[in-house]
C-alpha positions as CSV (number, residue, x, y, z in Angstrom):
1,X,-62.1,-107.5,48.7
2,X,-60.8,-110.1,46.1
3,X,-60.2,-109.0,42.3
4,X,-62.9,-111.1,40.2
5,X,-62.0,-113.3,37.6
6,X,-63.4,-113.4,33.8
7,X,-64.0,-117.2,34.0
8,X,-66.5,-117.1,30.6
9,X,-65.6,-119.7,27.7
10,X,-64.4,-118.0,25.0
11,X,-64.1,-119.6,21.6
12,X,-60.6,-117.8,20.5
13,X,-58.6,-114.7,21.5
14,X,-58.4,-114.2,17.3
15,X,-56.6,-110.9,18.2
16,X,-53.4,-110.0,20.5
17,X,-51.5,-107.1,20.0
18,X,-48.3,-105.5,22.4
19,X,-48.2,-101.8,22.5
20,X,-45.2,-99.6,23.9
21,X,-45.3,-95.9,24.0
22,X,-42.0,-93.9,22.6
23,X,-41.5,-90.3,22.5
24,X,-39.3,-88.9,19.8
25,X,-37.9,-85.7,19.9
26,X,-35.6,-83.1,18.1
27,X,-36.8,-80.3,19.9
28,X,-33.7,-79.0,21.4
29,X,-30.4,-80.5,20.0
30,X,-31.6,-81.6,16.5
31,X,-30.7,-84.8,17.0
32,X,-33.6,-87.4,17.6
33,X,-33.9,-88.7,21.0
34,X,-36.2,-91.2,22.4
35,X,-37.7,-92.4,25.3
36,X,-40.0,-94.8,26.5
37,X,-43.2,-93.4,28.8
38,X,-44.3,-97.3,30.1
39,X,-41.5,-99.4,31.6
40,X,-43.6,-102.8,30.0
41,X,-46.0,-103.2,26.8
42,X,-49.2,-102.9,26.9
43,X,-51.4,-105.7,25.6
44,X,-54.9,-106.2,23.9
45,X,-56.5,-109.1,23.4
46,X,-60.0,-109.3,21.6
47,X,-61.7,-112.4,22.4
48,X,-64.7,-114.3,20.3
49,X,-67.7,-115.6,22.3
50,X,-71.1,-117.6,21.3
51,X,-73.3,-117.8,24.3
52,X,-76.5,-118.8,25.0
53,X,-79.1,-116.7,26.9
54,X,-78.0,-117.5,30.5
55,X,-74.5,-117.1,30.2
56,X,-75.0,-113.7,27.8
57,X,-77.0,-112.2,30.9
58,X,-74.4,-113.1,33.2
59,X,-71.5,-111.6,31.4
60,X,-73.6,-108.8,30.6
61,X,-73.8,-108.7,34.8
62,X,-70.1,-109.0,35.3
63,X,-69.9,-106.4,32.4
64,X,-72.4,-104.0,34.7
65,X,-70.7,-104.9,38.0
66,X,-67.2,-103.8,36.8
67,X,-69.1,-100.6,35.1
68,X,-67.6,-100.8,31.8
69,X,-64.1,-100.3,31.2
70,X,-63.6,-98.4,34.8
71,X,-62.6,-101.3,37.2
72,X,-60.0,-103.8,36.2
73,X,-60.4,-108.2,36.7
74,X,-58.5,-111.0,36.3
75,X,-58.1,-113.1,33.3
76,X,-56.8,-116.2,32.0
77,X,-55.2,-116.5,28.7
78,X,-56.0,-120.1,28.0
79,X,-53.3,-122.6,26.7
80,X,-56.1,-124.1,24.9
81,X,-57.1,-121.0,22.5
82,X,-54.0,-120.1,21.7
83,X,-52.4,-118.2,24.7
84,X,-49.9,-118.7,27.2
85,X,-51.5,-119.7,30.3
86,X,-50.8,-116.9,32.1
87,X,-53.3,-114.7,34.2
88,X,-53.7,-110.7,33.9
89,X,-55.1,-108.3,35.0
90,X,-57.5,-106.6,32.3
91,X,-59.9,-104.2,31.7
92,X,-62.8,-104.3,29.2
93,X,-61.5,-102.1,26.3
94,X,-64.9,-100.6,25.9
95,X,-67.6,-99.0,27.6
96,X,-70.0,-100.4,25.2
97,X,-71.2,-103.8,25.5
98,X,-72.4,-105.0,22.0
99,X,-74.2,-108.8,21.3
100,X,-75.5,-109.7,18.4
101,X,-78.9,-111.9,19.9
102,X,-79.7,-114.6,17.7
103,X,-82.9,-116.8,17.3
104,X,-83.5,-118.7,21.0
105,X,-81.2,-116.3,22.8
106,X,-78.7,-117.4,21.6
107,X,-75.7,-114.5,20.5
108,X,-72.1,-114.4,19.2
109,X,-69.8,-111.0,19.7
110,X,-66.7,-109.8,20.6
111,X,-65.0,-108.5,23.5
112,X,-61.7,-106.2,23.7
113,X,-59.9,-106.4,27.0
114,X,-57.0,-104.3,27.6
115,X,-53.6,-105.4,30.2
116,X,-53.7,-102.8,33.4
117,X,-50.8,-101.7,35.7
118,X,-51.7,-101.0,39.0
């Protein structure tokens, strides 16, 4: 079975951030040694979105279908908001999908989606 994409407009990815994951310890010689538990950085991106009442039900299905933040998709950080053009592999960063529904259906939020390594 083929990985899904996200392939919803976004307005901006207003937040990226690279994570590693270092380990210091003095434990046993007194000096501080470190070492790093993930071989590449980790990366969050949290994106902006306005969408209208169609397109808001239909992420909210791709939200449902991947059942949160358990199964991982395919994304595109656009050249055109600010990224690379590059595609990963995500995950939503949440379990919790929150809109903000606006007069006519219409609704703005926020979505966190988190790099995976499979």
């Amino acid at each position: 079975m083929a990985e899904k994409t996200f392939s919803f407009d976004y307005n901006k990815a207003y937040t990226s951030s690279i994570e590693f994951n270092t380990i210091i310890d003095e434990k046993f010689t007194g000096n501080e040694q470190r070492r790093g538990l993930w071989t590449k950085p980790k990366r969050t991106w949290v994106l902006e979105l306005d969408k209208n009442k169609v397109d808001r039900e239909a992420l909210a299905d791709f939200f449902t279908a991947r059942k949160g933040r358990k199964e991982a998709f395919s994304w595109i950080w656009k050249e055109d908001k600010g990224g690379d053009g590059k595609t990963y592999r995500v995950r939503f960063g949440t379990d919790r999908l929150e809109m903000l529904v606006l007069e006519l259906g219409y609704s703005n939020f926020v979505l966190e989606l988190v790099e995976v390594f499979e």
